[in-house]
C-alpha angles and dihedrals in degrees: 000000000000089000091047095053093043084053088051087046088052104042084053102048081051099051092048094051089047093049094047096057101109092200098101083054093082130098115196117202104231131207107268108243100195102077131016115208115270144183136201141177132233110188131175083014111203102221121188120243101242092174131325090284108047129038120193135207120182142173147177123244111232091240132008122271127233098277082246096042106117123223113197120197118212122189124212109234107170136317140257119218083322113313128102116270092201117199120203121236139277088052128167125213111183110217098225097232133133088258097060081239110189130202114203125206113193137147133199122194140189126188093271101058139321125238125196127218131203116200142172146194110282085250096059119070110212083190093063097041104042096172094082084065095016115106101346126158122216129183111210113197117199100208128192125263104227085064104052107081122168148306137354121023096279110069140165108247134192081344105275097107135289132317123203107227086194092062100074094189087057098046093046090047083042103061088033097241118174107226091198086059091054109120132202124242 
């Protein structure tokens, strides 16, 4: 009797020292193999005329993205000394004029593709001034899902801290994107 309760004893002692290890506690965030962060070009963009005040450009993604995965849209608004200075949409440009006029650029994207509008106040004809949709350069980034996390322009990412999606050079250096491999669409 004296072996079989030493065995309990044990067994118990055991079971309580296996089910108190807090190792298997941890979750660890893993990478998200579905999708690797791109970029792609779009230059000298063709955009359709839907009516004198917005102009539309859309396209399809070659393959669907992970239904989280998150696409940013820069657009190029000048240069300094070279290189690129890229804007994030939506992005406002206010025309100067004596009527406050206004042209929007804004995108929207699903898994399937993204489109880019450009519109403008009901007082401004895009049609009559093409140089607001004429001739104009945007970067589109395909980010992983697992790093986007929610809400504003500054947000926390594959938990190491924030990145400012704003801030197109710390986004680039971020998601580790090689601007020499950007190819144009």
């Amino acid at each position: 009797m004296k072996k079989i309760l030493l065995f309990l004893f044990l067994g118990a002692v055991g079971f309580t020292a296996y089910s108190c290890d807090n190792k298997d506690d941890v979750v660890v965030q893993g990478k998200d193999y579905d999708t690797i962060s791109q970029a792609f070009d779009l230059t000298n963009v063709s955009f359709t005329r839907i009516n004198d005040n917005l102009y539309r450009w859309s396209d399809d993604f070659k393959s669907p993205l992970v239904q989280a995965d998150m696409v940013l849209i820069y657009m190029q608004i000048g240069n300094d000394a070279g290189s690129p200075i890229w804007k994030l949409l939506p992005y406002t440009y206010y025309v100067g004029n004596a009527n406050k006029d206004a042209v929007d650029y804004i995108y929207e994207f699903s898994k399937f593709g993204a489109t880019i509008n450009i519109n403008s106040t009901s007082t401004f004809s895009l049609t009559a001034n093409p140089s607001y949709y004429q001739n104009k350069n945007f970067r589109v980034l395909i980010l992983p899902a697992n790093s986007t996390g929610t809400g504003g322009a500054k947000v926390a990412a594959k938990g190491t801290g924030t990145v400012d999606y704003n801030d197109y050079k710390s986004v680039i250096k971020y998601y580790n994107i090689d601007e020499s491999k950007i190819k144009t669409k």
